[in-house]
N, CA and C atoms as an extended XYZ file, in Angstrom:
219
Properties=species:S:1:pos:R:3:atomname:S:1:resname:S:1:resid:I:1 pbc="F F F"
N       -27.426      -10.704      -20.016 N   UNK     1
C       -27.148       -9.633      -19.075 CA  UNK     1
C       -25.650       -9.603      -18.751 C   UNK     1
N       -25.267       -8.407      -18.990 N   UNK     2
C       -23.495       -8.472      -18.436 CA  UNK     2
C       -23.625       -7.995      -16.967 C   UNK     2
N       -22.830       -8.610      -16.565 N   UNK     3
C       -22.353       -7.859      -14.820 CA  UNK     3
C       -21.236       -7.735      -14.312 C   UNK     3
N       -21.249       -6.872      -13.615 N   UNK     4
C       -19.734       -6.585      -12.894 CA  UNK     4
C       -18.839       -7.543      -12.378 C   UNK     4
N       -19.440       -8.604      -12.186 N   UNK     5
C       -18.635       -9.737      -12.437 CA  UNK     5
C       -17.556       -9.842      -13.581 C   UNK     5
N       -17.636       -9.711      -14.831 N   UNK     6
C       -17.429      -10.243      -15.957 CA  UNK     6
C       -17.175       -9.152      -16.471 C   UNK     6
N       -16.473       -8.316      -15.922 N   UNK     7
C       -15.946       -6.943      -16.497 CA  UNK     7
C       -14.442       -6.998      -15.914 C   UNK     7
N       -13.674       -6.982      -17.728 N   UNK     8
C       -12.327       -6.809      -17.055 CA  UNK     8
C       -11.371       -6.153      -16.387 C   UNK     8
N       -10.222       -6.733      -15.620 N   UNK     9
C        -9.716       -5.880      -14.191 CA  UNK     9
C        -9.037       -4.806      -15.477 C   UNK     9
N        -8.819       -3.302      -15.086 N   UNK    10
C        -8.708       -2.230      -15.725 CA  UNK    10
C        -9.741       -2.000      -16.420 C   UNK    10
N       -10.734       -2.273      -17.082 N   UNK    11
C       -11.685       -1.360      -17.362 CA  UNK    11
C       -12.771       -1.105      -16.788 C   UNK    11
N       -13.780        0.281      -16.933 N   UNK    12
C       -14.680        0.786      -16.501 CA  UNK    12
C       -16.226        0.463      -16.952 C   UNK    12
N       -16.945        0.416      -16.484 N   UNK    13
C       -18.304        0.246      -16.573 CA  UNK    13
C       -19.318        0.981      -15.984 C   UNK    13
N       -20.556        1.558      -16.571 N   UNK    14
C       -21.358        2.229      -16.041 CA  UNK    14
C       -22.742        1.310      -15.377 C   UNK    14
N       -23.448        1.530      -14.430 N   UNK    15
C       -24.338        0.532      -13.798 CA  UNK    15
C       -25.647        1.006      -14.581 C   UNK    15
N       -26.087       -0.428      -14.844 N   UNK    16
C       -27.458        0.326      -15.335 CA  UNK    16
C       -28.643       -0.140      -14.453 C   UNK    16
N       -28.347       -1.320      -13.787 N   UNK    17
C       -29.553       -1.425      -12.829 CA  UNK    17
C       -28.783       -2.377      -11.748 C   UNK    17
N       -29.502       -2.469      -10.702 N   UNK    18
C       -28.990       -3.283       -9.058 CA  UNK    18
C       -30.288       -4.501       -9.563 C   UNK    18
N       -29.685       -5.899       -9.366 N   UNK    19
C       -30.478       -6.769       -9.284 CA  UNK    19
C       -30.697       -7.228       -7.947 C   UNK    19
N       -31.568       -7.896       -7.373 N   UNK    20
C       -32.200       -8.243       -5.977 CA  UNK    20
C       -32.886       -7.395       -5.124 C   UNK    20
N       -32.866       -7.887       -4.147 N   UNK    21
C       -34.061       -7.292       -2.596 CA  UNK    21
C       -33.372       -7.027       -1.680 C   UNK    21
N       -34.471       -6.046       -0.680 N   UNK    22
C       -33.969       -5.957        0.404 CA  UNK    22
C       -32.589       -5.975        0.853 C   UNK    22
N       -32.125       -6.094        2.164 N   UNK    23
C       -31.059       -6.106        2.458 CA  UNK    23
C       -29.657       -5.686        1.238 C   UNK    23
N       -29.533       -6.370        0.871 N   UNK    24
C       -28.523       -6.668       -0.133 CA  UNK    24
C       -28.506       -5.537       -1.191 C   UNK    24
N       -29.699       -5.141       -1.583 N   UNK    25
C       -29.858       -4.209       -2.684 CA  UNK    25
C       -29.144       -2.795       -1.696 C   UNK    25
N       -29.910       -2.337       -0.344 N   UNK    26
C       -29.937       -1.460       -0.030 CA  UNK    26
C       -28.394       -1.547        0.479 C   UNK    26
N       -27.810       -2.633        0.575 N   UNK    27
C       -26.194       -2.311        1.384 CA  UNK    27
C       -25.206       -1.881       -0.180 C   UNK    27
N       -25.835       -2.301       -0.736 N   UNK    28
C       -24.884       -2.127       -2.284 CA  UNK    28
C       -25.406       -0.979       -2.606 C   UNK    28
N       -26.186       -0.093       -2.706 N   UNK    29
C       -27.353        1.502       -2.620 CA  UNK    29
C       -26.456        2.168       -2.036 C   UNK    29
N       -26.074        1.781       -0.659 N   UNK    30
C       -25.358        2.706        0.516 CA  UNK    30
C       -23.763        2.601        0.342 C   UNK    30
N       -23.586        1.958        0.079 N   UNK    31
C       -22.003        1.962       -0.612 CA  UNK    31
C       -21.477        2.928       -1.928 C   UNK    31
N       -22.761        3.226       -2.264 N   UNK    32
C       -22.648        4.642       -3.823 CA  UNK    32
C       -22.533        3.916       -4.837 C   UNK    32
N       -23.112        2.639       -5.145 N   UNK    33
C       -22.945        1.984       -6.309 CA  UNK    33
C       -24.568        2.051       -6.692 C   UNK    33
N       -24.824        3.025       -7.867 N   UNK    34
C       -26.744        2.997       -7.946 CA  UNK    34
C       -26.603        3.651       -9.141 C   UNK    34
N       -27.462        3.568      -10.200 N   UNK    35
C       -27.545        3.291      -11.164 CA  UNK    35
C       -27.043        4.716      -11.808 C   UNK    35
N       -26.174        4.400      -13.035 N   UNK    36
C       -25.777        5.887      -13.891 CA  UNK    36
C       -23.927        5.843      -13.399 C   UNK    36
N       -23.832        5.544      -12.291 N   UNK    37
C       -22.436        5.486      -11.772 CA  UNK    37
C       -21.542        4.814      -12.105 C   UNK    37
N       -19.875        5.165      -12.484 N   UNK    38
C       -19.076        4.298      -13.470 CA  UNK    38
C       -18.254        3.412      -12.326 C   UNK    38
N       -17.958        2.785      -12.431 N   UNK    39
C       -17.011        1.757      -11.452 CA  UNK    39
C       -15.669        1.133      -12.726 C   UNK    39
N       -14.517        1.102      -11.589 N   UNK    40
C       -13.253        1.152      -12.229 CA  UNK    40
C       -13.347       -0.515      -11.636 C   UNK    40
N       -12.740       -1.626      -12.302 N   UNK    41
C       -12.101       -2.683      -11.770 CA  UNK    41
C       -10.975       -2.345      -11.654 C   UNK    41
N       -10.199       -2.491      -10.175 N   UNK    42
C        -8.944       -2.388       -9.927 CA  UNK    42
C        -8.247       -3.892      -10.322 C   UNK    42
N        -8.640       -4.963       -9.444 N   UNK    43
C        -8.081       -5.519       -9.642 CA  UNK    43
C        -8.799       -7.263       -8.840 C   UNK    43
N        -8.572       -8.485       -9.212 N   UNK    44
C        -9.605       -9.338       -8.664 CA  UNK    44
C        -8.686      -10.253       -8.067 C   UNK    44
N        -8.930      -10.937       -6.818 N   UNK    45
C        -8.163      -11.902       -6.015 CA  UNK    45
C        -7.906      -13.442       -6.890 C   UNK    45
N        -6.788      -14.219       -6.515 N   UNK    46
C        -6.511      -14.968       -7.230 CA  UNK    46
C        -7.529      -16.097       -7.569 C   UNK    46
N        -8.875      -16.001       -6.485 N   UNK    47
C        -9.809      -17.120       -6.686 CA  UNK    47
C       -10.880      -16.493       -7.116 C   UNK    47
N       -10.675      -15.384       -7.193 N   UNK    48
C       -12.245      -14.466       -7.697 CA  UNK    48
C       -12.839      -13.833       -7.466 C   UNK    48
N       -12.268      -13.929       -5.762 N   UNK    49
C       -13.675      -13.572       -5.021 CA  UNK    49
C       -12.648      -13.020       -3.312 C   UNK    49
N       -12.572      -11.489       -3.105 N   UNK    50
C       -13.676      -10.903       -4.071 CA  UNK    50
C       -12.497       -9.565       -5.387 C   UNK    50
N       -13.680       -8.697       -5.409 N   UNK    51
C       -13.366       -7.813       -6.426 CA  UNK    51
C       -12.700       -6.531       -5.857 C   UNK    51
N       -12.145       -6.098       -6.669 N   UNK    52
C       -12.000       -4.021       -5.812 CA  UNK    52
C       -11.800       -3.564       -7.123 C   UNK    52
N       -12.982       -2.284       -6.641 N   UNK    53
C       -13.383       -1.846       -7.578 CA  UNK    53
C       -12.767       -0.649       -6.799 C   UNK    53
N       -13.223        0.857       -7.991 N   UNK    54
C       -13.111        2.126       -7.213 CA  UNK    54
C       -14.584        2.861       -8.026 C   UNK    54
N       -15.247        3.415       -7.140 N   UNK    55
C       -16.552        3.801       -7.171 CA  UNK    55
C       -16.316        5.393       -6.204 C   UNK    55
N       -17.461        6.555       -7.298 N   UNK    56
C       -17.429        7.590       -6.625 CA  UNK    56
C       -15.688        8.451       -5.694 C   UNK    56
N       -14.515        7.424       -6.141 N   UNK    57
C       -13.810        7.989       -5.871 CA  UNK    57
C       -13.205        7.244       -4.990 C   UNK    57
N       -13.536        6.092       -4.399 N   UNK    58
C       -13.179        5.706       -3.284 CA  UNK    58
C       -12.974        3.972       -3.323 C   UNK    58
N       -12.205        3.142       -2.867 N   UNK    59
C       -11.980        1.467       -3.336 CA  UNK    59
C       -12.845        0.693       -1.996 C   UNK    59
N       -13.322       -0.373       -2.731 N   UNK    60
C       -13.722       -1.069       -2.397 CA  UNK    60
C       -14.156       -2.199       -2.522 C   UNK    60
N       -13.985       -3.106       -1.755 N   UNK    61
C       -13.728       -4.867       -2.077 CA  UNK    61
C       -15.596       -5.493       -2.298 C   UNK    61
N       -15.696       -6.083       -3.233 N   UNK    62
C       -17.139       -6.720       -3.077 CA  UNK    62
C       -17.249       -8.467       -3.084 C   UNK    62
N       -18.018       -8.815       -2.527 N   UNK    63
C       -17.842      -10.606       -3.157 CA  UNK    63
C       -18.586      -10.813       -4.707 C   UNK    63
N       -17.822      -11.761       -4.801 N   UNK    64
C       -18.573      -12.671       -6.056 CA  UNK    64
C       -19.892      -12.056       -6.308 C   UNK    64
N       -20.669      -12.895       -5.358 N   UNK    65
C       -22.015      -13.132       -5.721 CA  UNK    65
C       -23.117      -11.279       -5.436 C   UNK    65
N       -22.244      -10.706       -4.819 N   UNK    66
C       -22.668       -9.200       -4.836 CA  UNK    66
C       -22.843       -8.362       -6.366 C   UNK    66
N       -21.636       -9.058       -6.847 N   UNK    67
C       -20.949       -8.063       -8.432 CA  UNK    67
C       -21.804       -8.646       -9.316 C   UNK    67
N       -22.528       -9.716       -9.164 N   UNK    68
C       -22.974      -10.438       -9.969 CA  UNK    68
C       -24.629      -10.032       -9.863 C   UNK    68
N       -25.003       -9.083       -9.200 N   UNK    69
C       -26.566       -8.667       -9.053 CA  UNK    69
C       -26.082       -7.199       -9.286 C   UNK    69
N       -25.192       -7.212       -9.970 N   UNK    70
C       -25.230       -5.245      -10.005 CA  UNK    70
C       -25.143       -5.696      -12.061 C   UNK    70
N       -26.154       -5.081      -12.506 N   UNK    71
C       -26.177       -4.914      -14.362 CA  UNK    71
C       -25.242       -3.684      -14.830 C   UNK    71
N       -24.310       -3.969      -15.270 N   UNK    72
C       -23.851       -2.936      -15.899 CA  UNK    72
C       -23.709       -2.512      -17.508 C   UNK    72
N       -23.351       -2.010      -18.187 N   UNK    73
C       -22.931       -1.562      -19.751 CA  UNK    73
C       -21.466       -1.208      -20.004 C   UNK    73
């Protein structure tokens, strides 16, 4: 499985599925990251964590272990 984790800073990726439950699924849902949608890596902090991406148009920072339950292509 690849994930947004492991997608390099400057390139794009399309989501193909949200991994996990509850809470977590639905705060990453409400942020406009849900499946079909491309996300840009801007750019990743010197320890990893976290990420900024730009999604739907707009930037935003995620942790580690968030990027890492989103499947992308």
């Amino acid at each position: 499985m690849n994930n947004l984790r492991n997608v390099p800073v400057g390139s794009t990726a399309k989501v193909v599925k949200i991994h996990g439950e509850g809470a977590v699924k639905r705060r990453i849902m409400d942020m406009g990251i849900t499946k079909g949608v491309e996300i840009y890596v801007r750019k990743v902090a010197p320890l990893g964590d976290p990420i900024e991406i730009t999604v739907r148009g707009y930037e935003l920072s995620l942790r580690k272990a968030d990027a890492e339950s989103i499947e992308v292509e």
